[in-house]
Every structure is written in structure tokens, then in C-alpha cells.
LOROGU-983202 format. One line per field, with one value per residue: residue number from 1; x, y, z of N, C-alpha, C, CB in turn. Coordinates in steps of 0.2 Angstrom, whole numbers, plus 2048, in hexadecimal, padded with zeros to 3 digits. Each point is the difference from the previous one (the first is absolute). Glycine has a CB too. Layout:
N
k	[NUM;...]
neast	[X;...]
nnorth	[Y;...]
nup	[Z;...]
caeast	[X;...]
canorth	[Y;...]
caup	[Z;...]
ceast	[X;...]
cnorth	[Y;...]
cup	[Z;...]
cbeast	[X;...]
cbnorth	[Y;...]
cbup	[Z;...]
END
This chain:
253
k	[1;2;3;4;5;6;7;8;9;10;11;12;13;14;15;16;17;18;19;20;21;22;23;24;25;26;27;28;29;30;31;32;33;34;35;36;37;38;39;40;41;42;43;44;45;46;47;48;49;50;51;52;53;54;55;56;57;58;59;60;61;62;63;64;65;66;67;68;69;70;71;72;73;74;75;76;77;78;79;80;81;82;83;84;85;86;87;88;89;90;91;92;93;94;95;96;97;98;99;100;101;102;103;104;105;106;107;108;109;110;111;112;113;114;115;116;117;118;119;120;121;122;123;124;125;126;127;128;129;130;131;132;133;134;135;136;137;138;139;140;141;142;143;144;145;146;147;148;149;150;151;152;153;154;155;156;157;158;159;160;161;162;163;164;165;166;167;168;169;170;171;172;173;174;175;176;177;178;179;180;181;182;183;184;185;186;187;188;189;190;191;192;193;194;195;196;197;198;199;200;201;202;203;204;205;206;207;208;209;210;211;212;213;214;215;216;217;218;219;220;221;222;223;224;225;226;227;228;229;230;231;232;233;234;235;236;237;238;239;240;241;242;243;244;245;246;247;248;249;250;251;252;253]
neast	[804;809;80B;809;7F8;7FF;7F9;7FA;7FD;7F6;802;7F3;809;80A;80E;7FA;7FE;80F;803;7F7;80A;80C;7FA;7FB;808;806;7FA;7F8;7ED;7F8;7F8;7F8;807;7F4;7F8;7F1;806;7F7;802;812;802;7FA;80A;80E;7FF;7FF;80A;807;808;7FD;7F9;802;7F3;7F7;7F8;808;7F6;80B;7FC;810;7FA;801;80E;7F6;801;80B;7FD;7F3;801;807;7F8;7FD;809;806;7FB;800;811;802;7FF;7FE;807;7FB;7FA;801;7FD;7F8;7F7;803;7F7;801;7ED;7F4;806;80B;7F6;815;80E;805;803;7F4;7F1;7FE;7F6;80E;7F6;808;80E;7FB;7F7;80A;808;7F8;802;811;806;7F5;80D;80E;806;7F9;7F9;810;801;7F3;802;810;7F5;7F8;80F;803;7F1;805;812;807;808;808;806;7F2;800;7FE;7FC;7FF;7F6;80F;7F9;80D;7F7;811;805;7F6;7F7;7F6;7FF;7F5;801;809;7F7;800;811;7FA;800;815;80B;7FF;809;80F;802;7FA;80F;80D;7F6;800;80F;801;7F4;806;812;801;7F2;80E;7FE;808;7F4;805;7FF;7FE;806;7F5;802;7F2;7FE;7FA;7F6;7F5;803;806;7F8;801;80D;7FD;7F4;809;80D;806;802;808;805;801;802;809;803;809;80D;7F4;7F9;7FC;7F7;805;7F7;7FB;80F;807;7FE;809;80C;807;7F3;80A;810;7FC;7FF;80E;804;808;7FC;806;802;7F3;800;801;7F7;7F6;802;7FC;7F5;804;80C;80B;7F0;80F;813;7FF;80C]
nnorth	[7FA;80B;809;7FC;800;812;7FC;80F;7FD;80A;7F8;809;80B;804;7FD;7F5;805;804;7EE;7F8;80C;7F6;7F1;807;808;7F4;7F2;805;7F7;80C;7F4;80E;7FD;806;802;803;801;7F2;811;7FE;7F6;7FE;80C;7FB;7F5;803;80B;7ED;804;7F1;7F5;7FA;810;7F8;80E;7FD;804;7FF;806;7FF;7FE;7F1;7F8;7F9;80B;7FB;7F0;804;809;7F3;7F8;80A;804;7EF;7FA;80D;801;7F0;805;80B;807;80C;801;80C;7FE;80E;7FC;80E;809;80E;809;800;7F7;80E;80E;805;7F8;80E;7F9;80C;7F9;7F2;800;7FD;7FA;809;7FA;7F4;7FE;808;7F5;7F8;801;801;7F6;7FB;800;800;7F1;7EE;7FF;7FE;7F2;7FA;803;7FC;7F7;800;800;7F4;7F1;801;7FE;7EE;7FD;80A;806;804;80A;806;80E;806;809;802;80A;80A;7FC;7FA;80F;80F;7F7;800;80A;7FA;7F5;7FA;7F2;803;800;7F1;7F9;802;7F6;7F0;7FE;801;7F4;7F5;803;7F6;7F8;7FD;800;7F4;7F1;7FE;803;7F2;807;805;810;80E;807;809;806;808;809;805;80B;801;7F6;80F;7F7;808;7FE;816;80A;805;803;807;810;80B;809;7EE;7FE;807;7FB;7F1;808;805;7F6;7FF;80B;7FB;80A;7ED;7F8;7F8;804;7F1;800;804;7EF;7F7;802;7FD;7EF;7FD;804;7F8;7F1;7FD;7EF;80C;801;7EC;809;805;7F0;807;80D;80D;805;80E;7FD;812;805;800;800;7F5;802;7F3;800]
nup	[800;7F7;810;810;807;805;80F;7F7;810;7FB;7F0;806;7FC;7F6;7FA;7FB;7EC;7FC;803;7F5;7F4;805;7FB;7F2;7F8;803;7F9;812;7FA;807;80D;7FF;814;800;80F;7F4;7EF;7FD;7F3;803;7FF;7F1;7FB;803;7F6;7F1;7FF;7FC;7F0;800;800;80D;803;809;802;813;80A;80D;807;7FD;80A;7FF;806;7F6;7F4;7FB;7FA;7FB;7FF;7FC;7FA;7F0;7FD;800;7F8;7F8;800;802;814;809;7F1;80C;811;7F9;80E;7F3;80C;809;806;7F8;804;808;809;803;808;7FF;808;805;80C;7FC;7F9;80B;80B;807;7F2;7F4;802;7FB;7F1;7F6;807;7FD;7F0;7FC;806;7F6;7FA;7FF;805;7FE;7EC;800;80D;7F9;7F0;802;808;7EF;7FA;807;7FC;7F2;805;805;7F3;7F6;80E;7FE;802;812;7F6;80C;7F6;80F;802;7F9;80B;807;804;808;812;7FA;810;7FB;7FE;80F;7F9;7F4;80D;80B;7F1;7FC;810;7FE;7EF;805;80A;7F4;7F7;806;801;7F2;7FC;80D;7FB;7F6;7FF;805;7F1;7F4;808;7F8;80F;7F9;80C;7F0;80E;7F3;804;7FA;7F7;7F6;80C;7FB;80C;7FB;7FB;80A;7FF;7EF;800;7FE;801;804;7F1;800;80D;7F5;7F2;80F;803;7EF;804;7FA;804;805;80E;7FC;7F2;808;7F9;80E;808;7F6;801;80D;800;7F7;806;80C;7F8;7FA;803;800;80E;807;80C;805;804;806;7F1;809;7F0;80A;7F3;806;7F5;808;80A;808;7FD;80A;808]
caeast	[7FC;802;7FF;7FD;7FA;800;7FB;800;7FA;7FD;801;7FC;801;806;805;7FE;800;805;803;7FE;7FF;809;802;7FF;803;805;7FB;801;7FB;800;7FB;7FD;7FB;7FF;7FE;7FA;7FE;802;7FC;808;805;7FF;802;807;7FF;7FF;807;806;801;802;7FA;802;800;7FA;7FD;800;7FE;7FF;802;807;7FD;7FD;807;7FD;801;807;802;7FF;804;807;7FF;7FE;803;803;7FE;7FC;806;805;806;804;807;800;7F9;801;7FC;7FE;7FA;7FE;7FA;803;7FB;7FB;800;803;7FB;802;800;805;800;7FB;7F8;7FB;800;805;7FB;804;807;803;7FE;806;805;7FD;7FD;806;806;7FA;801;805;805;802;7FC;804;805;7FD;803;808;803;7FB;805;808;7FF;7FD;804;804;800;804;804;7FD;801;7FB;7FE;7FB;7FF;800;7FE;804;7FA;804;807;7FF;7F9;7FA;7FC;7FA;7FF;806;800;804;808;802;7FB;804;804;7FF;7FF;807;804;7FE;802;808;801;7FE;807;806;7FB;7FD;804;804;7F9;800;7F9;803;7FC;800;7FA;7FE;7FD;7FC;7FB;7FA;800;7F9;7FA;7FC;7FF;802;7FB;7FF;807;804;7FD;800;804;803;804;806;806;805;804;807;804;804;803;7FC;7F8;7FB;801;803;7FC;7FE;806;807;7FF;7FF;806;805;7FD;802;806;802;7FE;804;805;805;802;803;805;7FE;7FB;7FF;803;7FA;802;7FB;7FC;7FB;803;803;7FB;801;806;804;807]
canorth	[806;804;807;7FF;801;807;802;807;803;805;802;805;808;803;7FD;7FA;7FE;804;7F9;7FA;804;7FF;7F8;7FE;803;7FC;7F8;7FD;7FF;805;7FF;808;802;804;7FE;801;803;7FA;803;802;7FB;7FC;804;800;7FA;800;806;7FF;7FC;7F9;7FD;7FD;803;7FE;804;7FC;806;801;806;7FF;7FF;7F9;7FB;7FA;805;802;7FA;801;806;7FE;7F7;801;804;7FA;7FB;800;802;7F9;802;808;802;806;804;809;801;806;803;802;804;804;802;7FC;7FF;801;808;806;7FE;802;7FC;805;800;7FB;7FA;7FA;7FB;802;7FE;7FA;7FF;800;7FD;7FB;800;7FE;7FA;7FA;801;803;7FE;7FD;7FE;7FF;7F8;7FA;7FE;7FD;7F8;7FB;801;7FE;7FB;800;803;7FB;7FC;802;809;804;807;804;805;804;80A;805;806;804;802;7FB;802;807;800;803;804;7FE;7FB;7FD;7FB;7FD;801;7FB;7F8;800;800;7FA;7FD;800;7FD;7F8;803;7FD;7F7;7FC;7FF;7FC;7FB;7FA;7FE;7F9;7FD;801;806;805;807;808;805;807;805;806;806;7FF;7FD;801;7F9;801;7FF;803;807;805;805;801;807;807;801;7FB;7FF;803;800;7FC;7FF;803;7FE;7FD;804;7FF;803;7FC;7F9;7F9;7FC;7F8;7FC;802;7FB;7F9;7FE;7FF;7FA;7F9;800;7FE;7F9;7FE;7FD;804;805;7FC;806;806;800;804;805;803;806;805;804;806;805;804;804;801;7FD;7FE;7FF]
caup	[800;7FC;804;805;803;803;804;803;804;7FF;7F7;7FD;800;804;801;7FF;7FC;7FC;801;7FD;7F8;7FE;801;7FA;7FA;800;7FE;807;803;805;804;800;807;802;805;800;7F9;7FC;7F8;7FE;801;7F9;7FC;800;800;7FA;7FC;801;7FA;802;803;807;807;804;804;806;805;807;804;805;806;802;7FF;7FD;7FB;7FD;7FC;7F8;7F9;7FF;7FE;7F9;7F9;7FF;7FD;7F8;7FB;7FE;804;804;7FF;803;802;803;805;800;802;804;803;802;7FE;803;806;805;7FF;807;807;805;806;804;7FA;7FF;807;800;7FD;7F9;801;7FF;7FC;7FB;7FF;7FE;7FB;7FD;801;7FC;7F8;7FF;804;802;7F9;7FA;801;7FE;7FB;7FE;802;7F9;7FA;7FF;800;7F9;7FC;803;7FD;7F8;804;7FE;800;804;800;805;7FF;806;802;806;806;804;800;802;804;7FD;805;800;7FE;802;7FE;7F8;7FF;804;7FC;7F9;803;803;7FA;800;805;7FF;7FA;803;802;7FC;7FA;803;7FF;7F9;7FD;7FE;7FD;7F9;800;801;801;7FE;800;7FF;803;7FE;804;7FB;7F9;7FC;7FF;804;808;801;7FC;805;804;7FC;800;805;802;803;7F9;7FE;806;801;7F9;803;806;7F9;7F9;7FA;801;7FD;801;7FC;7FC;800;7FB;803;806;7FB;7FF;804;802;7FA;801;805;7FE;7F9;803;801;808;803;804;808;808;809;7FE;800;7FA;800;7FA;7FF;7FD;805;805;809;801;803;801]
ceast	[804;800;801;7FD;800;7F9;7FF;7FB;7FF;805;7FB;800;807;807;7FF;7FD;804;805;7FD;801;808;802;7FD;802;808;801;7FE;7F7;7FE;7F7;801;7FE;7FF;7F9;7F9;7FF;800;7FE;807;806;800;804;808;803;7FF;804;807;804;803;7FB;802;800;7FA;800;7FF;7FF;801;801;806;802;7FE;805;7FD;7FE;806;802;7FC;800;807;7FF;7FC;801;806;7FF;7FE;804;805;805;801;806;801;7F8;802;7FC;800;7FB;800;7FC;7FF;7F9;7FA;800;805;801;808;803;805;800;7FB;7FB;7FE;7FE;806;7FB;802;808;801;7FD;803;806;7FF;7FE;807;807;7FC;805;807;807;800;7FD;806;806;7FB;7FF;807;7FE;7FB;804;805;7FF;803;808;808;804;804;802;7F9;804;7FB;800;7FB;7FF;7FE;7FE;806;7FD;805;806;800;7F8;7FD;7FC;7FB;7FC;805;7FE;7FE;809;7FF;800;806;808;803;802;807;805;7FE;805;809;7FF;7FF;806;806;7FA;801;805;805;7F8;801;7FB;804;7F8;804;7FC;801;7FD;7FD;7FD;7FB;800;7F9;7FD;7FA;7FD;806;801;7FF;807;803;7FC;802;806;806;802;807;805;802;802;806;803;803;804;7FD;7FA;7FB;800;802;7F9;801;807;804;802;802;805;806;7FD;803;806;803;800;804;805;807;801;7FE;804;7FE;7FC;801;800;7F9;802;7F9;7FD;7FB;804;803;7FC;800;807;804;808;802]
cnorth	[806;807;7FC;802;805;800;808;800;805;801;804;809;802;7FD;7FA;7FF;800;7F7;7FA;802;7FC;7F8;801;801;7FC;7F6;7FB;801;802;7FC;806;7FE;806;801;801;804;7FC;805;802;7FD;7FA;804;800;7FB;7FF;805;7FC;7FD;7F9;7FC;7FB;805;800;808;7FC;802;7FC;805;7FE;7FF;7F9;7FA;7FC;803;800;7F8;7FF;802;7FC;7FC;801;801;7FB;7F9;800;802;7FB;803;809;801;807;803;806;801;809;803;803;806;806;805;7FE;7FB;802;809;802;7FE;802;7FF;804;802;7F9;7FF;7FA;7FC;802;7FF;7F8;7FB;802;7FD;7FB;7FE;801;7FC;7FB;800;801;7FB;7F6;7FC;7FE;7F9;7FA;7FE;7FF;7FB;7FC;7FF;7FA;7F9;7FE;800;7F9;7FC;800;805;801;807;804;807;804;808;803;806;804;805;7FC;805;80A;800;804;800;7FF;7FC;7FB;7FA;7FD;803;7FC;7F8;7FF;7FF;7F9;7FB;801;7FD;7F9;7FF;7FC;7FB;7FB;7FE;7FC;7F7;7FB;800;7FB;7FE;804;807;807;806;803;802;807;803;806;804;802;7FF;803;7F9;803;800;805;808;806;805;803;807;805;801;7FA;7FD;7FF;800;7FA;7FF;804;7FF;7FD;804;7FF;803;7FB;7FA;7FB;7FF;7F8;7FD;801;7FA;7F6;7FC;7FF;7F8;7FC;7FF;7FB;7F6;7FD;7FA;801;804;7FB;804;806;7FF;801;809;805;806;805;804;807;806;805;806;7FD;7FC;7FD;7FF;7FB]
cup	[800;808;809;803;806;803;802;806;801;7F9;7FC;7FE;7FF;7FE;7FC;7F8;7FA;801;7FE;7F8;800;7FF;7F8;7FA;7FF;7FF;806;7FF;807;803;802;807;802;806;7FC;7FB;7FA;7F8;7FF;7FE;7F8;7FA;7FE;7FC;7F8;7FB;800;7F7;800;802;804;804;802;805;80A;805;807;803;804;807;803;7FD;7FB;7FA;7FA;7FD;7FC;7FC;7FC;7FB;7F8;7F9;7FE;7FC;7FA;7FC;7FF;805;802;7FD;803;804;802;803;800;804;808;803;802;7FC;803;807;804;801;805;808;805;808;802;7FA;7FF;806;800;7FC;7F9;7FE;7FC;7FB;7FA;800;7FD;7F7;7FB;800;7FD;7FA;7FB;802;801;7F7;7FD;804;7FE;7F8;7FC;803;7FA;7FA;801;800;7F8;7FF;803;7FC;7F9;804;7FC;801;804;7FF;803;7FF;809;7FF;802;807;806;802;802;807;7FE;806;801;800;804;801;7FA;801;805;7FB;7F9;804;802;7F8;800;805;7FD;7FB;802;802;7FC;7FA;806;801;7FC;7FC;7FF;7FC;7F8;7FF;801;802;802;803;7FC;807;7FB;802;7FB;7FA;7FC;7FE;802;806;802;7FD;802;804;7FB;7FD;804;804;804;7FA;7FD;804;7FF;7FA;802;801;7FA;7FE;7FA;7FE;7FE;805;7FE;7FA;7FE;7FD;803;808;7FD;7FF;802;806;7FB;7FE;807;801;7FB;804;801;806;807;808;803;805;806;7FD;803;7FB;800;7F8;802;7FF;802;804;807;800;806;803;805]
cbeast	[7F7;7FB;7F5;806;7FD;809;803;804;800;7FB;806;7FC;7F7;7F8;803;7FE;7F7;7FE;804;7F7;7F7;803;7FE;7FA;7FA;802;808;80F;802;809;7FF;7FB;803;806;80A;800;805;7FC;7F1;7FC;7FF;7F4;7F4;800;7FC;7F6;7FB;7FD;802;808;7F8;808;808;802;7FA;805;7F6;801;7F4;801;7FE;7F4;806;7FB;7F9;804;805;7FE;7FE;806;7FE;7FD;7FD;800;7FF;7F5;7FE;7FF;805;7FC;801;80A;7F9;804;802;804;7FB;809;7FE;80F;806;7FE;7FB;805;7EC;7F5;7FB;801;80B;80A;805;804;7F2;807;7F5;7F6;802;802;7F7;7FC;804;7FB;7F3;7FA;806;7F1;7F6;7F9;7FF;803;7F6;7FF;807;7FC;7F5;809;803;7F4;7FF;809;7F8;7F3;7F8;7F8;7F5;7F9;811;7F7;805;801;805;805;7F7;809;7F4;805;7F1;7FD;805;806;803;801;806;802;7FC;805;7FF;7F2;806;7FC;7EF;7F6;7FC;7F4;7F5;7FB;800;7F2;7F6;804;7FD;7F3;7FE;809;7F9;7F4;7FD;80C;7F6;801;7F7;80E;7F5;803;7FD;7FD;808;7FF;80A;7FD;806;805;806;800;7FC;802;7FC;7F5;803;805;7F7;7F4;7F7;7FA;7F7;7FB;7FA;7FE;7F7;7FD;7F9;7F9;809;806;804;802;7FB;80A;7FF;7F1;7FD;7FC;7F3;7F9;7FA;806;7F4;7F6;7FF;7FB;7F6;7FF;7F8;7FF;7FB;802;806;800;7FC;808;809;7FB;808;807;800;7F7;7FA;809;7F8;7F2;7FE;7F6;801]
cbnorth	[7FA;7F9;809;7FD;7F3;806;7F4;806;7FA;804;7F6;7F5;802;803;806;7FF;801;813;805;7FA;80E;80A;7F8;7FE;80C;80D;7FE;803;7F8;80D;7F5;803;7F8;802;803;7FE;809;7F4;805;806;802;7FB;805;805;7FF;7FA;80D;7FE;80B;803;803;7F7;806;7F1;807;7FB;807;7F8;805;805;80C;806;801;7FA;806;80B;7FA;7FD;80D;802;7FB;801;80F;805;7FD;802;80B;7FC;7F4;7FF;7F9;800;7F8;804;7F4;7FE;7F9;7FA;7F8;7FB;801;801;7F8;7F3;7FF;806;7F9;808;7FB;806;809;7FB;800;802;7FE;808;809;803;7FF;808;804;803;805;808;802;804;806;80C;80F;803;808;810;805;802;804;809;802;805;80E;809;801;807;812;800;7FE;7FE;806;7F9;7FE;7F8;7FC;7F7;801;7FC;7FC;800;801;7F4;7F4;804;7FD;7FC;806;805;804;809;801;803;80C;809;805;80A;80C;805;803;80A;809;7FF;80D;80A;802;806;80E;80D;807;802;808;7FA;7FF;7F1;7F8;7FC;7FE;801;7FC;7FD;7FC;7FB;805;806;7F3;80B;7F5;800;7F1;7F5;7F8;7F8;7F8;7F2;7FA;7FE;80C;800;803;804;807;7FB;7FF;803;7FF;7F8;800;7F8;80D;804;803;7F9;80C;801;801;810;80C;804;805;810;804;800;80B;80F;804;80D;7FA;800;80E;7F8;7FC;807;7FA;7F6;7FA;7FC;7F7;802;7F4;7FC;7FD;7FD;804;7FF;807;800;80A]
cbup	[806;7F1;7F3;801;7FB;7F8;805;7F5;804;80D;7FE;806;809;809;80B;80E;805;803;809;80B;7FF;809;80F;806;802;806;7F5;808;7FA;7FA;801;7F1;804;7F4;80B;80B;804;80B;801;806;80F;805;803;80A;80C;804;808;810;7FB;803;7F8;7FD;7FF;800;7F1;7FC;7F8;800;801;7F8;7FD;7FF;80B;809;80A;80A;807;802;808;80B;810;807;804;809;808;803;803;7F3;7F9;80C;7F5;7F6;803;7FA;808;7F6;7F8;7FE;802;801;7F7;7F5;7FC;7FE;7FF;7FA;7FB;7F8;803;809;7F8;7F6;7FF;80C;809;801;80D;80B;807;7FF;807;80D;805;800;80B;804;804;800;806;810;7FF;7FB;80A;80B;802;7FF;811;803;800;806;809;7FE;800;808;808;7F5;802;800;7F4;808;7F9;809;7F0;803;803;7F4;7F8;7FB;7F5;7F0;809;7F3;7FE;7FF;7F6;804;809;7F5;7FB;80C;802;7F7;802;80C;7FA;7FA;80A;803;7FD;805;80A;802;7F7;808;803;800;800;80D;80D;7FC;807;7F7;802;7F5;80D;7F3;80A;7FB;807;807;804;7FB;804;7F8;801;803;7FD;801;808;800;7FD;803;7FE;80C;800;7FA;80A;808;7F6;801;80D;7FC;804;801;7FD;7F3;804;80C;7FC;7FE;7F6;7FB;805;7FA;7FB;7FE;806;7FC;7F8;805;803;7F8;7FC;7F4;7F9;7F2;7F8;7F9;7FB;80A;7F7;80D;7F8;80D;7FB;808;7FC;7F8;7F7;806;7F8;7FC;7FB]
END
């Protein structure tokens, strides 16, 4: 069978669909997950060029969910060669939550809602992956946040949730590389999606196209591209690596 087999999660949109764009242009078989957009996800799905790509749902939040997601896309693409743990929660389910403005019940309920997802979702679907993967290796690709590394005051459990990602990320490269397996991570700072529209209007708009010398935010194909590099068999050698993508609008040292 021709190419290989790719797990994107939250491919329905955004990052995640620019990335099953990239596998597949590139002749790799893509499993399209997603949690509650199954009309998009299909659509993504049938835009893709090539063929052998499925469409595959859960909530990340739900472990049993998760295997059989995995266990599915697996079986319907002939195995696991790459997963990209893209999906996460940034918007709706994760409202506002500074230590002062909420209740303790709200607090602890957003953490909740986002580790679920962002943190302990993306580990349980590798450990499901790396079953699959055990046996040939592969390829892990984690989409981070520079929100991990600059905090996020208002939100501090998604940057705790992208901080954690990045920590799972190491441990793991160190883990699975006698298995043949190598993990990455992207850190990305704002991307043109739509679960980022609103921030990206109006005078806030134009402040964080600031924070870049480039005066601009990334765009989805720019995310894609250093994903599916990262995934290549040639970049072997950065696992454990975390590569920042935003345009010089934040610099660690």
C-alpha cells in the first residue's frame, strides 16, 4: 500500500486541515478526526488529493473513545505511521478564567475541561498510536503553543495544558526512540483560522499582528509544513525537538 498512514487530530478545521492537506499531497493516507464536525470533517476528507482517506471521531476527553478512534483509523488505513496530536481547546470550551472573577467550581471545572482534552486526550491518544506504531516506528507530532512558554493570564490552563504537551513531548522522544518512533513538537502563536477571528478583528487585531516584525500571523500552510517535515524520515534527529513558529512575536532564551 502506497504512502502512509496519518492520524491527524481536529482535522476538521484550521491547522489540523492544512496538515492532512500537506500528508496527503504528499501521497500519505490521512485519517480526518474529529470530535462534533463530522459535515467538515467529511469535507476535508473529500477535498484531499489521492485516496484511502477516512474520516474518524471522538471526544478526547473520553479515553475508551479515544482507542476506538485510534484502533479505527488503524485498521482502516492498514496501520499507523504518523500521529499529529493537533486537537485542542481554545475558545468556547475554554472561557476566561482568572484566579480573581471566577467561583472556585468555575476554576476547577475549566481546568478540567481543558487538561481532558489538551493534555491528558493528546497522551492517551499516543499511548493508542504507539501500540500500532511499536512494531514498524514512526512518527509523533505534537502542536504546541507559545502560550506554554510566554503564560496566559487569562486563560492559564490551556498554557499550563501546551506546557505539559511539551513536557509529554521529551518524555516520550526519550521513551520510544528504541521503538524506532521519534517526537516533535510545533509551538505556534496566532494562526489565521477560524477559532481565531475574533481576536484577529479590530483594533486587537492589529496589536497582535504587531507583536511579529512581520506584522502578520502565521498562516495554517506555514504550521503544515514544518509538521510534515517534522514527520519526514529525514528529521529523525529532532526528536525531542520543540520549534517555535510565530514570527519572531516571542523569544525565548
Amino acid at each position: 500500500m502506497a504512502g502512509r498512514a496519518v492520524l491527524v487530530t481536529g482535522a476538521s478545521r484550521g491547522i489540523g486541515s492544512a496538515v492532512a492537506r500537506a500528508f496527503a499531497a504528499g501521497g500519505d493516507r490521512v485519517a480526518v478526526h474529529h470530535r462534533d464536525s463530522a459535515e467538515l470533517a467529511e469535507r476535508v476528507r473529500a477535498d484531499l488529493p489521492g485516496d484511502g482517506h477516512v474520516v474518524v471521531r471522538a471526544d478526547l476527553a473520553d479515553p475508551e473513545a479515544v482507542r476506538t478512534m485510534v484502533d479505527a483509523a488503524a485498521e482502516q488505513l492498514g496501520g499507523l505511521d504518523v500521529l499529529v496530536n493537533n486537537a485542542g481547546v481554545y475558545g468556547p470550551r475554554d472561557l476566561p478564567h482568572p484566579v480573581f472573577g471566577n467561583t472556585y467550581e468555575q476554576w476547577r471545572e475549566q481546568w478540567r475541561l481543558v487538561l481532558e482534552t489538551n493534555l491528558t486526550g493528546a497522551a492517551n491518544v499516543t499511548w493508542c498510536a504507539a501500540q500500532h506504531m511499536r512494531e514498524r516506528g514512526g512518527r509523533v507530532v505534537n502542536v504546541s503553543s507559545r502560550g506554554a512558554f510566554r503564560g496566559e493570564p487569562e486563560q492559564p490552563a490551556y498554557g499550563a495544558s501546551k506546557a505539559g504537551l511539551n513536557a509529554l513531548g521529551q518524555s516520550l522522544a526519550l521513551a520510544l526512540a528504541p521503538y524506532g518512533i521519534a517526537v516533535a513538537t510545533v509551538a505556534p502563536g496566532f494562526v489565521e483560522t477560524d477559532m481565531t477571528t475574533t481576536h484577529l478583528t479590530g483594533e486587537r487585531g492589529d496589536a497582535i499582528r504587531a507583536q511579529s516584525p512581520f506584522n502578520r500571523v502565521a498562516r495554517p500552510e506555514e504550521i503544515a509544513a514544518a509538521v510534515h517535515w517534522l514527520a519526514s524520515p529525514e528529521a529523525e534527529w529532532a526528536s525531542g525537538t520543540i520549534v517555535d513558529l510565530n514570527g519572531a512575536s516571542y523569544l525565548r532564551s
